[in-house]
N, C-alpha and C positions, 0 to 999 in steps of 0.2 A: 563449499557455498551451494545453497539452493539458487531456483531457478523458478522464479515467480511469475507465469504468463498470469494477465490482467484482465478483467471484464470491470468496464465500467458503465454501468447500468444509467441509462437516460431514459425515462418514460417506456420501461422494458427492453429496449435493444440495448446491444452493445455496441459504444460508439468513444471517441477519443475526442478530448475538448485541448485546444489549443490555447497555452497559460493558463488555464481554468477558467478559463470563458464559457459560461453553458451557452453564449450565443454563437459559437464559434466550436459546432460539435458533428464532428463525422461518422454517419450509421455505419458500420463495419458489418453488423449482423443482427437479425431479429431473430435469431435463434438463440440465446443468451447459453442453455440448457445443453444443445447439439455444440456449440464452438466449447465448454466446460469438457465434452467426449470426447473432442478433438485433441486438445491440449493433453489428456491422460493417455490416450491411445499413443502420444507424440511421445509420452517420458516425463512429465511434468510431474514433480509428488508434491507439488501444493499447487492452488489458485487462490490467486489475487481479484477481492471483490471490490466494488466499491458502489456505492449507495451514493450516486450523483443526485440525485433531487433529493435525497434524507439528509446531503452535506449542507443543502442550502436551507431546507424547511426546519430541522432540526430535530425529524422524526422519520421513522423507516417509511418509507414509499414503495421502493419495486421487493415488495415481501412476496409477490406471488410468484417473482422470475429466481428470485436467490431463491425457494424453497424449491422450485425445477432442478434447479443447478444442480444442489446441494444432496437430491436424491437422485440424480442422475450419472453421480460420479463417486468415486471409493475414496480418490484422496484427498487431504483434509482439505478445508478451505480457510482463508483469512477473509474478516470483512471490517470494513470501516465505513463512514458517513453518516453522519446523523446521530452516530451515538449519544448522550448526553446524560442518560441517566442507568442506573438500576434495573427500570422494568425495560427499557430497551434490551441492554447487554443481556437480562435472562430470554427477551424473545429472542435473541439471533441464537444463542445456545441451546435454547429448547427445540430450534430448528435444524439442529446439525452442525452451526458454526464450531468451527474449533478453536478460533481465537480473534477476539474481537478488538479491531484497529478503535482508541480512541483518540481525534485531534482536536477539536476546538476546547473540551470539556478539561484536558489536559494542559490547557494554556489560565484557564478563566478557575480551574479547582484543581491545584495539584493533589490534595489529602484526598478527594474523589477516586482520584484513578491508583492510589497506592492503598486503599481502604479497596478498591477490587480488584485489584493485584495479588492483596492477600486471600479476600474471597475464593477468588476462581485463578487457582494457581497453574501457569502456565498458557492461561486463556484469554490475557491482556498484551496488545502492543498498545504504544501510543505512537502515533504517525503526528511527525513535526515539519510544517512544510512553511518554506521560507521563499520571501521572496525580497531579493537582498538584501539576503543574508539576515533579517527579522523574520521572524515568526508569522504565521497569515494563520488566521480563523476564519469560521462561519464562513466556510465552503469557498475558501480563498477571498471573501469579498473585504475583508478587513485584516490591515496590516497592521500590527503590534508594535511596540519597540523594544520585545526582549527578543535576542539573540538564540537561535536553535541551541548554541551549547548552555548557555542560561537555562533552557528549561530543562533541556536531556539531563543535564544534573540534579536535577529536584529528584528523579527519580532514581538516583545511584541509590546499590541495594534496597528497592523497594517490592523486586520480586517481577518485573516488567520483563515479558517475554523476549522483545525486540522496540526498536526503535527505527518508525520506517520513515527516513529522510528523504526528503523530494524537496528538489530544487524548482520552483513554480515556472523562473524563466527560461527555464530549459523543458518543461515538461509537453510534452507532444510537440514538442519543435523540433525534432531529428538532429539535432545538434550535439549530440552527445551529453554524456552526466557531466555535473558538476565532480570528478572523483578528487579532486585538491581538497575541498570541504568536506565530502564524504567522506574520507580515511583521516582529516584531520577530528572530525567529530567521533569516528568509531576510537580516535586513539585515547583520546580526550576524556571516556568512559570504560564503565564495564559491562553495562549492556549491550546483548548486541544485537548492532546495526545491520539493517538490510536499504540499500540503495534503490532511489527510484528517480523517475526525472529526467528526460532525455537520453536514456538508454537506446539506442537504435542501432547499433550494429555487432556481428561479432566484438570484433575492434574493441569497442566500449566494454564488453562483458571482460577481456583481459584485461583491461586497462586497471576496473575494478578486483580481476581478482589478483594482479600484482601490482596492486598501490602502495600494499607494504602496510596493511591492516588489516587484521583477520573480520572483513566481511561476514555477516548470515549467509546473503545472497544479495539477490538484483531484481527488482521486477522489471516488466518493460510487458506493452500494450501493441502502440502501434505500428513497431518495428516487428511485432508477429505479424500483423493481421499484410501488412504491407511488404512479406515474407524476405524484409532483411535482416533476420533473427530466424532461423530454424529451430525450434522446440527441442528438439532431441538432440541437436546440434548442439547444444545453450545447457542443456540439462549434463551434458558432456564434459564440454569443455569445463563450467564448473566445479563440479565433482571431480575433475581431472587437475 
């Protein structure tokens, strides 16, 4: 399992929103760029981005702090938020992205995101974030009534890197993942899944890597910045 430390970018800093409330969001760091060197220097071989004001506008926003990041660090990076079409996903890749998270555009156009899956092979997830246990778009503010494993399947063999499932009412609430629906969703397919959503302590990272689903990995944000998750610690244990 990999070990996904998180930046999620709010009007350039990086900050953790509680249930995905952008009114209800914690500055962690206005260095977005310097905490991306921190995380690598710690053991980290991927970062987790995410494009909080692009989740809600519907277009990239903080392009000048993920372009810091992205050339400030060696290993690769994920990004999601705001995705929604073509010339988005070619700017985040012509900026160094390595694989680009699609979620609302994967709810509203499944042949979209498997029509760029085939494109840019290996360069697509699509992040599926629920909020009991339904589907939530357009930057959490809208609940669906298809089910996470409802859509995860649209995309069986379609060439989808990963599948990054967050639990919304567990997400920056320290309460640990959802790992019953997370390992029941990675079983359920053949994509694979990486965990996200309440992640906040060692504890939680074993929980997920012995659920008894062969997990990607785990991101988790504010259990770094709040240093009950050590980077290298997490990068370990995982791998271990």
């Amino acid at each position: 399992m990999n070990f996904y430390p998180a930046i999620d970018l709010k009007d350039g800093a990086c900050v953790r929103l509680l249930r995905g409330s952008m009114d209800d969001a914690t500055v962690f760091n206005n260095d977005p760029a310097g905490q991306a060197k921190d995380f690598e220097a710690a053991g980290a071989q991927w970062l987790h981005l995410v494009d909080l004001n692009g989740a809600f506008s519907g277009k990239p926003v903080n392009e000048d702090a993920v372009k810091k990041v992205v050339t400030s660090i060696g290993i690769p990076v994920q990004l999601g938020g705001g995705v929604r079409d073509k010339k988005t996903i070619d700017l985040w890749l012509d900026r160094g992205i390595a694989r680009v998270v699609l979620g609302t555009i994967a709810a509203r156009d499944p042949e979209f995101v498997k029509r760029a899956a085939r494109d840019y092979p290996g360069q697509i997830a699509v992040g599926i974030d629920a909020r009991g246990g339904k589907v939530a778009v357009e930057g959490w503010a809208e609940t669906t009534e298809m089910t996470a494993l409802e859509l995860a399947k649209r995309f069986e063999d379609a060439g989808v890197a990963a599948i990054i499932f967050t639990d919304i009412d567990l997400d920056g609430a320290m309460q640990g993942p959802n790992v019953a629906a997370t390992a029941a969703l990675a079983n359920a397919i053949s994509t694979p899944v990486i965990a996200s959503g309440g992640v906040s302590s060692m504890d939680d990272l074993r929980a997920l890597r012995d659920c008894g689903a062969a997990l990607d990995g785990a991101i988790s944000g504010r259990a770094v910045y709040d240093s009950k998750i050590g980077v290298a610690e997490a990068v370990a244990l995982l791998k271990g």
